[in-house]
C-alpha positions as CSV (number, residue, x, y, z in Angstrom):
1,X,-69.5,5.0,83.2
2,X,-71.5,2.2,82.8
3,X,-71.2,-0.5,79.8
4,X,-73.1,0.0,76.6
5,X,-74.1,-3.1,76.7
6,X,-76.9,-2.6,79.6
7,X,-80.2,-1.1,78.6
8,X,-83.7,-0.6,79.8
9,X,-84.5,-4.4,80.1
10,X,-83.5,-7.3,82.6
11,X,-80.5,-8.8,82.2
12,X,-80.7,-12.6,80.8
13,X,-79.3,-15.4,82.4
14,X,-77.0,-15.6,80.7
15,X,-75.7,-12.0,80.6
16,X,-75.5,-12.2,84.7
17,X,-73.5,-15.1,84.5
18,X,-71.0,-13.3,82.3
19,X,-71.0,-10.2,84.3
20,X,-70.1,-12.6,87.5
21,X,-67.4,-14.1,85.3
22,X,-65.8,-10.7,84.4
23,X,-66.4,-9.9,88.1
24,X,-63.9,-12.7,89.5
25,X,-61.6,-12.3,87.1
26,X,-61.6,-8.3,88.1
27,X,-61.4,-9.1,91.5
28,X,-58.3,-11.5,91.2
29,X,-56.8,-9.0,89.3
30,X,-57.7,-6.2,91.9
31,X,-58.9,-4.3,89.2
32,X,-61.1,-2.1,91.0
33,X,-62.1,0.1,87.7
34,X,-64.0,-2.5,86.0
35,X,-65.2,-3.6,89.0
36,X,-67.1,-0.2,89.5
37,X,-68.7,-0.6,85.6
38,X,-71.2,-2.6,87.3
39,X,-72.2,-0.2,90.2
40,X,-75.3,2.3,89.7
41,X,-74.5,5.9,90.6
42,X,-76.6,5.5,93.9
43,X,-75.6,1.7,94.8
44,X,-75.5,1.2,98.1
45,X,-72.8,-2.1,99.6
46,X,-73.7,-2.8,103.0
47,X,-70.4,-5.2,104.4
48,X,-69.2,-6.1,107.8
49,X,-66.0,-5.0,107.9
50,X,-66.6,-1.6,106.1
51,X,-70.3,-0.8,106.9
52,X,-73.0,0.9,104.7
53,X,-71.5,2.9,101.5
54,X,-73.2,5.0,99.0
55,X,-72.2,5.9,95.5
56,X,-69.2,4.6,93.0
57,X,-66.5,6.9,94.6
58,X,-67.2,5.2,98.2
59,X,-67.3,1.6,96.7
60,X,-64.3,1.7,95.0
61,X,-62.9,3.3,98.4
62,X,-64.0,0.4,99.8
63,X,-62.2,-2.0,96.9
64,X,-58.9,-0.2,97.1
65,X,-58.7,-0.7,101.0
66,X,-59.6,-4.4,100.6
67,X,-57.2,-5.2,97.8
68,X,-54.6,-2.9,99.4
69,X,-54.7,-4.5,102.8
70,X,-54.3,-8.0,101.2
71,X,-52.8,-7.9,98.0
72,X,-52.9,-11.5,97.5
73,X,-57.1,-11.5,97.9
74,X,-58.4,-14.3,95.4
75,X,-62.0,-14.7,95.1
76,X,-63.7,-18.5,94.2
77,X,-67.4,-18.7,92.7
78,X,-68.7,-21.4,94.4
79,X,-72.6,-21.0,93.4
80,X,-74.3,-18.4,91.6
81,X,-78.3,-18.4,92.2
82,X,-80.1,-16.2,89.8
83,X,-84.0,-15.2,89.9
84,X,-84.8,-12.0,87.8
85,X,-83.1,-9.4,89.1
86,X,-81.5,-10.8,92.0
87,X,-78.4,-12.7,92.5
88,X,-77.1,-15.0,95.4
89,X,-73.0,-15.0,94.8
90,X,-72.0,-17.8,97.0
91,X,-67.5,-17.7,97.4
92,X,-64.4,-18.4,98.9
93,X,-62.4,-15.6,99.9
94,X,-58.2,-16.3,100.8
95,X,-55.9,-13.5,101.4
96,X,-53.3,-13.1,103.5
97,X,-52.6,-9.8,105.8
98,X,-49.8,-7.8,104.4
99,X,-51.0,-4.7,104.1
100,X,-52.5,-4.3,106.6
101,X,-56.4,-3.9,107.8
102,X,-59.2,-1.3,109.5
103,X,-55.8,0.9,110.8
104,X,-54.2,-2.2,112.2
105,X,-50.8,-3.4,111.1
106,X,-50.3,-6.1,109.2
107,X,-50.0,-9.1,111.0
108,X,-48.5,-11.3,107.5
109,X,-50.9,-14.5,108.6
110,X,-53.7,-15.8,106.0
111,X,-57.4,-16.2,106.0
112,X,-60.2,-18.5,104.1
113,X,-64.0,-17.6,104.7
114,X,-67.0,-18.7,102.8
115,X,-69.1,-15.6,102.0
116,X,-72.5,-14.7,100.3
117,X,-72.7,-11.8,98.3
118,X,-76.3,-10.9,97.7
119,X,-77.2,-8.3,94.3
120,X,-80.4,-6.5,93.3
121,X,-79.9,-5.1,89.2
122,X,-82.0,-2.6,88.0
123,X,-81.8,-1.3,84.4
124,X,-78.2,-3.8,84.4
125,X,-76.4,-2.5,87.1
126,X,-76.2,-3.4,90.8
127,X,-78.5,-0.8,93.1
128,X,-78.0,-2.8,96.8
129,X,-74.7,-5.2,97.4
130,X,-75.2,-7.1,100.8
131,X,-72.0,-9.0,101.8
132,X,-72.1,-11.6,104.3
133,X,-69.2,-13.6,105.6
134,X,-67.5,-14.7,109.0
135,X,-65.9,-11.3,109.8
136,X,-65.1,-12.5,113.8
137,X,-63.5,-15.7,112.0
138,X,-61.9,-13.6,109.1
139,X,-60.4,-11.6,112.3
140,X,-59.6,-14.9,114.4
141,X,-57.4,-16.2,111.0
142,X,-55.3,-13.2,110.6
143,X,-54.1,-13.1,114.2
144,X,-56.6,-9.4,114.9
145,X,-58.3,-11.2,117.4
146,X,-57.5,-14.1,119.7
147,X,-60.4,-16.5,120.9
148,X,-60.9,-17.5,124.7
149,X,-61.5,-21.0,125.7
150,X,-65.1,-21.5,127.0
């Protein structure tokens, strides 16, 4: 499944920068099947909201909840830091809850968060996804959660 254009070597700069450009452009368009292109067959995404997952099958799980639960999701590359093999994907994500999320109906109220995305490639293709983002205040914007005054 994956691309003919990966191979034994490292990735350039400049071919990271263009997989991250197909990558946004895939997410926007909720395109979870070339999304997955990118994913070893043992990659594991560890992510707040939808804990440790092994495997392509599980990831694109993972995808198709996300994009189903907001079907508006748009993802904004704020900063991409690259050193050899690993890559710092600094975004926005906006969406708003109309699908509903993690078995709870949808509540129809929007969200913004700044995440961090953090890659390790080997042989061109992600092995380790760690997402990191504001899940509490993801939670607090949709109307999931409601905060207490102090």
């Amino acid at each position: 499944m994956a691309s003919k254009r990966r191979s034994e070597t490292k990735l350039t700069r400049k071919e990271i920068e263009a997989i991250f450009k197909r990558r946004e452009k895939a997410q926007n368009d909720h395109d979870v099947e070339a999304l997955m292109i990118d994913y070893a067959d043992d990659c594991v995404v560890d992510s707040p909201t939808g804990g440790t997952h092994q495997g392509r099958a599980a990831i694109a799980k993972v995808f198709k909840a996300v994009f189903d639960g907001f079907p508006d999701l748009k993802v904004t590359t704020d900063k991409l830091i690259i050193d050899g093999d690993s890559v710092s994907h600094v975004i926005g994500l906006e969406g708003t809850d109309l699908g509903g999320f993690l078995g709870v109906p949808a509540t129809g109220k929007s969200f913004r968060v700044p995440a961090v995305f953090l890659y390790e490639f080997r042989k061109g293709l992600i092995v380790r996804e760690r997402r990191i983002y504001d899940f509490t205040g993801l939670l607090l914007q949709i109307g999931v959660m409601k905060a207490k005054p102090v």
